[in-house]
C-alpha positions as CSV (number, residue, x, y, z in Angstrom):
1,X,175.5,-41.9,-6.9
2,X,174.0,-45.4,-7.7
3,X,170.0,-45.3,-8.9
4,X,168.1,-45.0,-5.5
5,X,170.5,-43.1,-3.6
6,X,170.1,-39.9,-2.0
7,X,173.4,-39.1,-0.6
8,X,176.2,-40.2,0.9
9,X,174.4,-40.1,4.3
10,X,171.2,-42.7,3.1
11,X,174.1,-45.2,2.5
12,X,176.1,-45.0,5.6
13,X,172.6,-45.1,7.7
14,X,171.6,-48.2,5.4
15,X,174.7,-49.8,6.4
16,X,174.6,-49.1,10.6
17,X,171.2,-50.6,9.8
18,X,172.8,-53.6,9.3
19,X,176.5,-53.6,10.8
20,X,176.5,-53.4,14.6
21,X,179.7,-52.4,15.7
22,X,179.6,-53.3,20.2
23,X,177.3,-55.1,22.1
24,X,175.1,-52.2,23.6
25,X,174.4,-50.9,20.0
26,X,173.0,-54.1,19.0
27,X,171.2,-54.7,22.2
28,X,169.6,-51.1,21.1
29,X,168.9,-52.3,17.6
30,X,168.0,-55.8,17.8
31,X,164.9,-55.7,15.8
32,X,167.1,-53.9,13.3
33,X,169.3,-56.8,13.4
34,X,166.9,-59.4,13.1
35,X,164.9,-57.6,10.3
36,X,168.3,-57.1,8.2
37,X,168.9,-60.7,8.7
38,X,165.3,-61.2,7.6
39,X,166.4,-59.5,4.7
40,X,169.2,-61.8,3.6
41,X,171.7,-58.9,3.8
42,X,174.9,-59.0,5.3
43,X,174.2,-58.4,9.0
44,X,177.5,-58.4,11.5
45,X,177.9,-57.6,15.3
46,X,180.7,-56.4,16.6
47,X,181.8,-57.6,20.1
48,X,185.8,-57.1,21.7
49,X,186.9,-56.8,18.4
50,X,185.7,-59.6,16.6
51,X,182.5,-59.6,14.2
52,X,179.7,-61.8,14.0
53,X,177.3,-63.0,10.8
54,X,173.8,-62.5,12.1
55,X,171.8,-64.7,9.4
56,X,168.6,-66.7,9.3
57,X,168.6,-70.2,10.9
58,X,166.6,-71.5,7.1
59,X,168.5,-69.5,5.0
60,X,172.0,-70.9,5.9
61,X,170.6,-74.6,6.1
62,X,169.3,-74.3,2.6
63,X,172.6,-72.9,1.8
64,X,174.9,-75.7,3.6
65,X,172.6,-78.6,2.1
66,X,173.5,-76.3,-1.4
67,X,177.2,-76.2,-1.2
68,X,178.3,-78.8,1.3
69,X,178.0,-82.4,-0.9
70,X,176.5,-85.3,1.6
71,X,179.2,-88.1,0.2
72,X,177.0,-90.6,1.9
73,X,177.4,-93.7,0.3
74,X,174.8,-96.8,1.0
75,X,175.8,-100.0,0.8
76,X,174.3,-104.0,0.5
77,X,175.8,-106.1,3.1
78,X,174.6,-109.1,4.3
79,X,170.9,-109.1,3.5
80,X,170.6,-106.0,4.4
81,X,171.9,-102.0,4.3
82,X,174.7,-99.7,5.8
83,X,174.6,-96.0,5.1
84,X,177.3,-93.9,6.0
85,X,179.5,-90.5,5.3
86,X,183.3,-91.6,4.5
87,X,185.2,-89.5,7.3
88,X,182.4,-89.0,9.9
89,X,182.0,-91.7,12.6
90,X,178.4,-92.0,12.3
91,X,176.7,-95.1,10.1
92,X,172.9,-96.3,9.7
93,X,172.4,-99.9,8.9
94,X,168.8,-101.5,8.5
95,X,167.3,-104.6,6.2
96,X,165.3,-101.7,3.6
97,X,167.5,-98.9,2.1
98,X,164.9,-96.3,4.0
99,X,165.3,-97.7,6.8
100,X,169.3,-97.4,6.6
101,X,169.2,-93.6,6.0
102,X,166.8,-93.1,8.8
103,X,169.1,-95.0,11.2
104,X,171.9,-92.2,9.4
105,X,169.7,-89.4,10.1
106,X,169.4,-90.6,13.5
107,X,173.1,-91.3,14.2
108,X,173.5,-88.0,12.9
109,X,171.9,-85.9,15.0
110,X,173.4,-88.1,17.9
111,X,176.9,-87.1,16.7
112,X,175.7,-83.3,16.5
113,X,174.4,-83.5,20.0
114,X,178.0,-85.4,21.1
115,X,179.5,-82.4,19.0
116,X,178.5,-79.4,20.6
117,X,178.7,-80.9,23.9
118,X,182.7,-81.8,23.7
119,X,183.8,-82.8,20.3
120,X,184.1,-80.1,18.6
121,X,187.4,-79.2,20.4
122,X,188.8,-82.6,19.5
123,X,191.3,-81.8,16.6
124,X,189.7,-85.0,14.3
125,X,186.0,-83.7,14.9
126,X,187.0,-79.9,14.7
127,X,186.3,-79.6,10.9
128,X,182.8,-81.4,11.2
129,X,181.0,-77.8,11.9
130,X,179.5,-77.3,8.6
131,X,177.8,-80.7,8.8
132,X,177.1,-80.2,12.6
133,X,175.1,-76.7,11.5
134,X,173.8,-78.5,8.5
135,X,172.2,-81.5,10.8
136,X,171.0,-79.1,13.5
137,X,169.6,-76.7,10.8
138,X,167.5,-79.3,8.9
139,X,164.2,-81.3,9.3
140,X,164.2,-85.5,9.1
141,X,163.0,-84.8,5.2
142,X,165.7,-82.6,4.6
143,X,168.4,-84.2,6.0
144,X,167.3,-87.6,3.8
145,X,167.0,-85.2,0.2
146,X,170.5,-84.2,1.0
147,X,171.6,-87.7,2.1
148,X,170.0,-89.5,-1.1
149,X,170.0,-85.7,-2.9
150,X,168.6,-85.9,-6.7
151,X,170.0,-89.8,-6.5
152,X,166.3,-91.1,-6.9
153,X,167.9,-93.3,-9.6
154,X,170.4,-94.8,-7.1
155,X,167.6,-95.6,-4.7
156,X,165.4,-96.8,-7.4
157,X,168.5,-98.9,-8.7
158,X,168.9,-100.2,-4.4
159,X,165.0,-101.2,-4.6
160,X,165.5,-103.1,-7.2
161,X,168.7,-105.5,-5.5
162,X,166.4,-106.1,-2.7
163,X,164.8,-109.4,-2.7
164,X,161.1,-109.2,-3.4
């Protein structure tokens, strides 16, 4: 037995705690569900054979703007600024670097709205999901900290080409 454990039978209720296995079970549960979830451990449902990750709507933002890189690049072009992710049909472009990512931020959470309404069964919009989840699951300022990330320098450096 691992340090904490009772028996056999403390572990297998821990885990129905947490792993629903049909609908009606879950329905009977759901504060159990929600609390696992709480919890940050694995938490599935099980519905006509196919399972389910029951997780916090913060807790896999902060993990998408961990592990998915933004690849945004920002650009000078003609007096002013375009922001954009290579791949996703969605730019910002605005005279102030800020201003370019907020017209981004903006343009993404268009595209996530145009997303979950019909193009996410369009085969060259299918593999946007994570982002989709990672625009949907974040604030404005968290959106722009992934965008520019730990790049202050970069947008220090873009200051400093614009014209006083």
């Amino acid at each position: 037995m691992r340090p904490g454990q009772t028996s056999w039978g403390e572990e297998d209720s821990m885990a129905a705690l947490r792993h629903f296995d049909s609908y009606t079970e879950t329905r009977k549960k759901l504060r159990c569900v929600f609390d696992a979830a709480q919890e940050g451990l694995v938490t599935t449902v099980t519905r006509d054979n196919e399972r389910f990750v029951v997780l916090s709507a913060d807790a896999r933002g902060a993990e998408l703007r961990r592990l998915l890189p933004s690849q945004a690049a920002v650009v000078a072009e003609a007096g002013g600024w375009v922001a954009y992710i290579p791949g996703v049909p969605v730019h910002g472009d605005a005279e102030s670097f800020d201003d370019a990512i907020d017209d981004l931020i903006a343009g993404l959470r268009e595209y996530a709205e145009d997303w979950n309404e019909r193009l996410h069964a369009a085969p060259n919009h299918a593999g946007h999901r994570s982002l989709v989840e990672l625009v949907e699951l974040s604030d404005d300022a968290q959106l722009r900290d992934w965008l520019v990330g730990c790049a202050d320098a970069v947008k220090d450096e873009a200051r400093a080409l614009t014209p006083a």
